[in-house]
LUMKOL-564861 format. One record per atom (N, C-alpha, C, O): x, y, z; residue in one letter. Coordinates in nm, 3 decimals. Each point is the difference from the previous one (the first is absolute). Layout:
<pts>
PT        xx        yy        zz   rest
PT         X         Y         Z      A
...
</pts>
This chain:
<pts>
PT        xx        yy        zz   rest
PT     0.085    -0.117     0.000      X
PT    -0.085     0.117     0.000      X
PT     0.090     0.124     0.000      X
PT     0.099     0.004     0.073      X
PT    -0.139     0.117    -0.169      X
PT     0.056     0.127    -0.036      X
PT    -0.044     0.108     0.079      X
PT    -0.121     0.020    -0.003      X
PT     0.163     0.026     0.044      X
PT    -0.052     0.105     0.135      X
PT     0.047     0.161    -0.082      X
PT     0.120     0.029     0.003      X
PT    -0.190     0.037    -0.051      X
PT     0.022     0.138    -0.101      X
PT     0.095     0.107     0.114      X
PT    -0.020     0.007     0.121      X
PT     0.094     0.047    -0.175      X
PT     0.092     0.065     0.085      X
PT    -0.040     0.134    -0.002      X
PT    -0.028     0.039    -0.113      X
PT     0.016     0.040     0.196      X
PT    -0.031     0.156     0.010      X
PT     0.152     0.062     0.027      X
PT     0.093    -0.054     0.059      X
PT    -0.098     0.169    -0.112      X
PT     0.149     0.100    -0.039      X
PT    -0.060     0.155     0.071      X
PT    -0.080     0.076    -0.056      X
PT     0.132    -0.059     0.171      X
PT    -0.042     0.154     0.018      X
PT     0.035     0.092    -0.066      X
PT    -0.086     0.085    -0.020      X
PT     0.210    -0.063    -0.037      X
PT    -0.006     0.090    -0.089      X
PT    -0.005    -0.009    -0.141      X
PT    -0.001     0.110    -0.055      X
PT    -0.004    -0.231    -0.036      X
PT    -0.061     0.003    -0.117      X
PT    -0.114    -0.013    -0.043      X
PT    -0.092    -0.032     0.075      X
PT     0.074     0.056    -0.208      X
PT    -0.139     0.051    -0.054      X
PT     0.025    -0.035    -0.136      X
PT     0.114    -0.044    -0.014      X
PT    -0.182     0.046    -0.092      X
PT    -0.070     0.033    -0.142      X
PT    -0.076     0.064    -0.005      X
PT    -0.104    -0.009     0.066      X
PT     0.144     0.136    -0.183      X
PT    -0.134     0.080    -0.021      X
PT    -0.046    -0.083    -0.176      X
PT     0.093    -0.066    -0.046      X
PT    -0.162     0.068     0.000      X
PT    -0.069    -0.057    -0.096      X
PT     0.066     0.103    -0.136      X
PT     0.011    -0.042    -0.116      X
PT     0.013     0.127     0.143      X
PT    -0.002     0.118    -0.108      X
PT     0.112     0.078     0.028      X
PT     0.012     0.111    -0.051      X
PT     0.127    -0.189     0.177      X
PT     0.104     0.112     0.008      X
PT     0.132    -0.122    -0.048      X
PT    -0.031    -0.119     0.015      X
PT     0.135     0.143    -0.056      X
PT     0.094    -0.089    -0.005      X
PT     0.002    -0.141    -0.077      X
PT     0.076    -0.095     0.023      X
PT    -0.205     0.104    -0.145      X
PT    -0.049    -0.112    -0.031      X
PT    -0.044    -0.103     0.069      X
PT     0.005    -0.106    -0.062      X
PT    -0.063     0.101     0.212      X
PT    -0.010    -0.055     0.082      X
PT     0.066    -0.032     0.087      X
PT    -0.048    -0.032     0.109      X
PT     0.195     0.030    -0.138      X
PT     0.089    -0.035     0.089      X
PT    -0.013    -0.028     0.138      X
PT    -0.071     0.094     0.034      X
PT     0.095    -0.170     0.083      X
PT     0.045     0.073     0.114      X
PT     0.080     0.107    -0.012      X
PT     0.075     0.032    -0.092      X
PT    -0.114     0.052     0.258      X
PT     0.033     0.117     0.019      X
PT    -0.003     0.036     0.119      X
PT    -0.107    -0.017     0.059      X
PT     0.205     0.070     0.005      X
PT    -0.012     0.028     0.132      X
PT    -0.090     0.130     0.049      X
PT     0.018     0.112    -0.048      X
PT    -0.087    -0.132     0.120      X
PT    -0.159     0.066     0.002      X
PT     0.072     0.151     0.047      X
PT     0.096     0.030     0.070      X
PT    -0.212     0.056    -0.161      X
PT     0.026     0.143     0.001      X
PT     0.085     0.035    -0.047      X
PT     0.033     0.114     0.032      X
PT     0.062    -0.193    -0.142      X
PT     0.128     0.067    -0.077      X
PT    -0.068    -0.111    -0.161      X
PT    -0.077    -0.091    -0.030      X
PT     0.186     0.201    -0.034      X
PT     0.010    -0.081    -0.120      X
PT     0.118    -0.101    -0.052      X
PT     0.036    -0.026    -0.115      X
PT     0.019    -0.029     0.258      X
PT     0.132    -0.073    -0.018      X
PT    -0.052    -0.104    -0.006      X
PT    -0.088    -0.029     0.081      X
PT     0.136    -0.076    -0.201      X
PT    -0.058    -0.109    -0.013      X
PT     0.092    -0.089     0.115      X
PT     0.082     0.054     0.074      X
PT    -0.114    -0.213    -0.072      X
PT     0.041    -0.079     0.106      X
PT     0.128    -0.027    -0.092      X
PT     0.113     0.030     0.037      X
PT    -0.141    -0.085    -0.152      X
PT     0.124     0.018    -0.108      X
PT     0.122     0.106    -0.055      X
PT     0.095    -0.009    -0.078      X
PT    -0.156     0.117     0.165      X
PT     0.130     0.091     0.017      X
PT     0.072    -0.012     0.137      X
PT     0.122     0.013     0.017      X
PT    -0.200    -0.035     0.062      X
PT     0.103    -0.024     0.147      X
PT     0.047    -0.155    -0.040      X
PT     0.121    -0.006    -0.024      X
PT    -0.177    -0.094     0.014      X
PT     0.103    -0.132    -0.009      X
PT     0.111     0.058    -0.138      X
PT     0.120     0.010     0.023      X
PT    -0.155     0.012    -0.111      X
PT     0.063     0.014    -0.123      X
PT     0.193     0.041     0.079      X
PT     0.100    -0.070    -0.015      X
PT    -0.112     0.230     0.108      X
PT     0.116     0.047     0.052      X
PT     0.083    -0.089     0.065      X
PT     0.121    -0.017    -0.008      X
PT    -0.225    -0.049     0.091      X
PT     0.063    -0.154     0.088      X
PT     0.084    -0.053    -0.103      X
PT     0.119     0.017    -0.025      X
PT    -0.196    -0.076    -0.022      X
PT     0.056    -0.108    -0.111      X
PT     0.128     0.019    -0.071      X
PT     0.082    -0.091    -0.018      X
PT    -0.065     0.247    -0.033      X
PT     0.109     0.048    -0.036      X
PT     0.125     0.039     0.102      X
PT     0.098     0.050    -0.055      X
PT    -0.094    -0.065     0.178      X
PT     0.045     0.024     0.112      X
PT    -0.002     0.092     0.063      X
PT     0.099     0.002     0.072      X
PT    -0.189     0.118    -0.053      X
PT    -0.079     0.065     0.085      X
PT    -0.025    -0.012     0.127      X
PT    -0.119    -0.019     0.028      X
PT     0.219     0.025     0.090      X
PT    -0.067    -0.001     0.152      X
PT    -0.144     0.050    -0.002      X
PT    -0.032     0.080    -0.088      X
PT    -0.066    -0.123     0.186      X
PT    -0.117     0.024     0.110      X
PT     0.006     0.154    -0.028      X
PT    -0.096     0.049    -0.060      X
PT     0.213     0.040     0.101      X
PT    -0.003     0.094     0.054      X
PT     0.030     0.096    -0.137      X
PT    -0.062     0.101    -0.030      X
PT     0.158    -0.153    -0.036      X
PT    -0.001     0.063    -0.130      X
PT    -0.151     0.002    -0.129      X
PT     0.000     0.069    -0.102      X
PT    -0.106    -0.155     0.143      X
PT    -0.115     0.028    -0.108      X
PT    -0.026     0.102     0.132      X
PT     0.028     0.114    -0.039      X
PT    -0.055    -0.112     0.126      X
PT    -0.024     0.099     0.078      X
PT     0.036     0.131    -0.025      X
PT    -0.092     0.081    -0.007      X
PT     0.208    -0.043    -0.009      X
PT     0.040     0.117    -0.054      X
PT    -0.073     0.015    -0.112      X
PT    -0.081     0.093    -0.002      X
PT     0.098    -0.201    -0.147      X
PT    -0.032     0.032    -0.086      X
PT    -0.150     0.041     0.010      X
PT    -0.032     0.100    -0.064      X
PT    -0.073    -0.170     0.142      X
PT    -0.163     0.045    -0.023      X
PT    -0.015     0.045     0.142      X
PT    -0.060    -0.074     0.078      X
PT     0.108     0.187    -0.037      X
PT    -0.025     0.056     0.144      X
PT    -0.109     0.012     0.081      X
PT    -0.013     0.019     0.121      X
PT    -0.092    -0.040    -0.247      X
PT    -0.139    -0.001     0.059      X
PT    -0.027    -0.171     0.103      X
PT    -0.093    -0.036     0.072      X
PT     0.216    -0.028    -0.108      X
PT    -0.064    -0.133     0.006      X
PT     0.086    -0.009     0.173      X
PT     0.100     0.066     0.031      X
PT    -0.164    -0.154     0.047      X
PT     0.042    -0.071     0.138      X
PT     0.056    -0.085    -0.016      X
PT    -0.020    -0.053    -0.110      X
PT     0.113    -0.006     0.194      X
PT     0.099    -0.105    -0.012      X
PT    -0.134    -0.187     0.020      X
PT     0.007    -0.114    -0.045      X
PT    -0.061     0.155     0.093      X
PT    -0.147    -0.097     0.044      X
PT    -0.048    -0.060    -0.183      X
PT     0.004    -0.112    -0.050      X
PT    -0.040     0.224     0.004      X
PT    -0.063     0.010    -0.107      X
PT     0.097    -0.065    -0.163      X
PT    -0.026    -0.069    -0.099      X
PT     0.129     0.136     0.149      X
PT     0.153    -0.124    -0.072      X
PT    -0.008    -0.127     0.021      X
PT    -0.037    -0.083    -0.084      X
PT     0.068     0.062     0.187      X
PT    -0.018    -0.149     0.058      X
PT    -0.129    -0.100    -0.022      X
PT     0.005    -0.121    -0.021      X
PT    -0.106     0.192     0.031      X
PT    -0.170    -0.068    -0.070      X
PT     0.055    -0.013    -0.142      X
PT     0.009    -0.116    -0.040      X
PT     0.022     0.196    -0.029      X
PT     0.001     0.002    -0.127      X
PT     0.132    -0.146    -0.048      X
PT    -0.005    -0.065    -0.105      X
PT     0.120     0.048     0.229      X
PT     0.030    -0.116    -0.037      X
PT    -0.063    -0.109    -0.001      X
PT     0.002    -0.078    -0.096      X
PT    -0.083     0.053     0.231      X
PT    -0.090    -0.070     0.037      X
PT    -0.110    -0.082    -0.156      X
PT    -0.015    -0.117    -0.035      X
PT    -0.033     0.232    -0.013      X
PT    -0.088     0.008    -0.083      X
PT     0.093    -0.077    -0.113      X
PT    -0.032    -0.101    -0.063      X
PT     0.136     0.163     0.054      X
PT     0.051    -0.105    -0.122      X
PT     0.052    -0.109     0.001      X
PT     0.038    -0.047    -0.107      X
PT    -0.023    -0.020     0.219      X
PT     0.017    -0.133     0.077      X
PT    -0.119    -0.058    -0.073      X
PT     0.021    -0.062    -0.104      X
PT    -0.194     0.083     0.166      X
PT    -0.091    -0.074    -0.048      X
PT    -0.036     0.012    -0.135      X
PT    -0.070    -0.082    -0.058      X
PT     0.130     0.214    -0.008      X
PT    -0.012    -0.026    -0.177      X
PT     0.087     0.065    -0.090      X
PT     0.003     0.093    -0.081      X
PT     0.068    -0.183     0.131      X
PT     0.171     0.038    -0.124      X
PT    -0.054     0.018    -0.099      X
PT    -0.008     0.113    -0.049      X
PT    -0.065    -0.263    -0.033      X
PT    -0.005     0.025    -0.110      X
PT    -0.056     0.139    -0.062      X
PT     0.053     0.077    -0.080      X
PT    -0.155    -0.072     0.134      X
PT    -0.051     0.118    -0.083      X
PT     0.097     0.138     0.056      X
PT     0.034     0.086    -0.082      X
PT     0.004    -0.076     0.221      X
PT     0.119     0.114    -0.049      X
PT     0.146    -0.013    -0.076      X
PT     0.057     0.092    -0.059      X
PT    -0.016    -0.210     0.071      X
PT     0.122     0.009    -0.073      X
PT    -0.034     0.021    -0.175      X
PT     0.084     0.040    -0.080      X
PT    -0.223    -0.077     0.047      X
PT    -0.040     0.071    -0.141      X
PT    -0.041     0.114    -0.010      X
PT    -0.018     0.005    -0.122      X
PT    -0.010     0.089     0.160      X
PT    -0.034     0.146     0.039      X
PT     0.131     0.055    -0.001      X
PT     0.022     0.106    -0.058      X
PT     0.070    -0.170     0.116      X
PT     0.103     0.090     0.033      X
PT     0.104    -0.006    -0.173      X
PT     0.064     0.089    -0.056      X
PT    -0.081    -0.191     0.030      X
PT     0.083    -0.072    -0.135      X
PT    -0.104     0.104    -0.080      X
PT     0.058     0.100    -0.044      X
PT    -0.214    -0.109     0.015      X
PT    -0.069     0.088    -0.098      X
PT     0.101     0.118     0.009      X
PT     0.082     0.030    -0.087      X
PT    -0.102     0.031     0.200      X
PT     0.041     0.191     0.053      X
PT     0.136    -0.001    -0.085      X
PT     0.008     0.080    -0.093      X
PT     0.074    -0.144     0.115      X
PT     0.180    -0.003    -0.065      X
PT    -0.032     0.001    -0.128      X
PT     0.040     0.088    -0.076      X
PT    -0.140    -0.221     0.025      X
PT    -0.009     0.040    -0.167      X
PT    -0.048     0.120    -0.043      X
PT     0.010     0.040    -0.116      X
PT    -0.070     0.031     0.221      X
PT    -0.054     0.137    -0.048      X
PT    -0.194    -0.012    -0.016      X
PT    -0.070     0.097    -0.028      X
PT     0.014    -0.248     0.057      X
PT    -0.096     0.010    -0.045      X
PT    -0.103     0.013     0.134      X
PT    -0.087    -0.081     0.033      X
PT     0.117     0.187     0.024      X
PT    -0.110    -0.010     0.122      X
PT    -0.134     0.075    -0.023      X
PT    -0.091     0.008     0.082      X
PT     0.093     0.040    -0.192      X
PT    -0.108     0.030    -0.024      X
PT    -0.083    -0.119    -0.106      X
PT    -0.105     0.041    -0.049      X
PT     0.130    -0.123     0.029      X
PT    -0.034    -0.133    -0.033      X
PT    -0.034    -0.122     0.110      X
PT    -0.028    -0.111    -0.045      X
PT     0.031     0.130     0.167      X
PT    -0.003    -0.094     0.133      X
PT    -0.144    -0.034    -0.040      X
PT    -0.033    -0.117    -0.020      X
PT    -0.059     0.227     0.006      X
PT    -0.129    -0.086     0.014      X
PT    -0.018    -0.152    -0.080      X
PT    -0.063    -0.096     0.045      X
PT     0.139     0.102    -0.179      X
PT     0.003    -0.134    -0.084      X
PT     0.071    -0.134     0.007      X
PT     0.031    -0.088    -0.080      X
PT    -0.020     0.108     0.211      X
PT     0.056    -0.126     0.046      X
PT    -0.013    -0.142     0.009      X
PT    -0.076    -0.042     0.088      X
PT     0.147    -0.061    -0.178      X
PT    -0.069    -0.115     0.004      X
PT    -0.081    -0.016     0.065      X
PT    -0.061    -0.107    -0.001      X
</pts>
């Protein structure tokens, strides 16, 4: 049995980011905070980079891509090809 996970600070808006996750009340996708990680980015350094964002709200956003790599590690690969304004057409 699958027990649905709740995220306090992420969200989807239907009509912002092509749906993306998004860390609620910004327009930073979850795929831009893992994306910095990934590239080797300290906690504290996406911090600097999106100042609006809490160190809490970083850390969910790893969280979040723990339970769905797949679909962020393709979001993040779309964004590099340049096609993020193409996300909605996603296999």
């Amino acid at each position: 049995m699958s027990a649905e996970v709740g995220y306090r600070y992420i969200t989807r808006l239907p009509n912002g980011r092509s749906g993306a996750p998004i860390v609620e009340g910004t327009r930073i996708g979850v795929h831009d905070v893992v994306g910095l990680i990934l590239n080797g980015a300290t906690v504290d350094e996406v911090v600097r980079s999106f100042p609006e964002l809490k160190r809490a709200q970083v850390f969910e956003c790893l969280a979040y891509y723990e339970d769905h790599q797949g679909e962020i590690d393709w979001r993040i690969a779309a964004q590099m090809a340049g096609a993020e304004d193409d996300l909605s057409a996603r296999p």
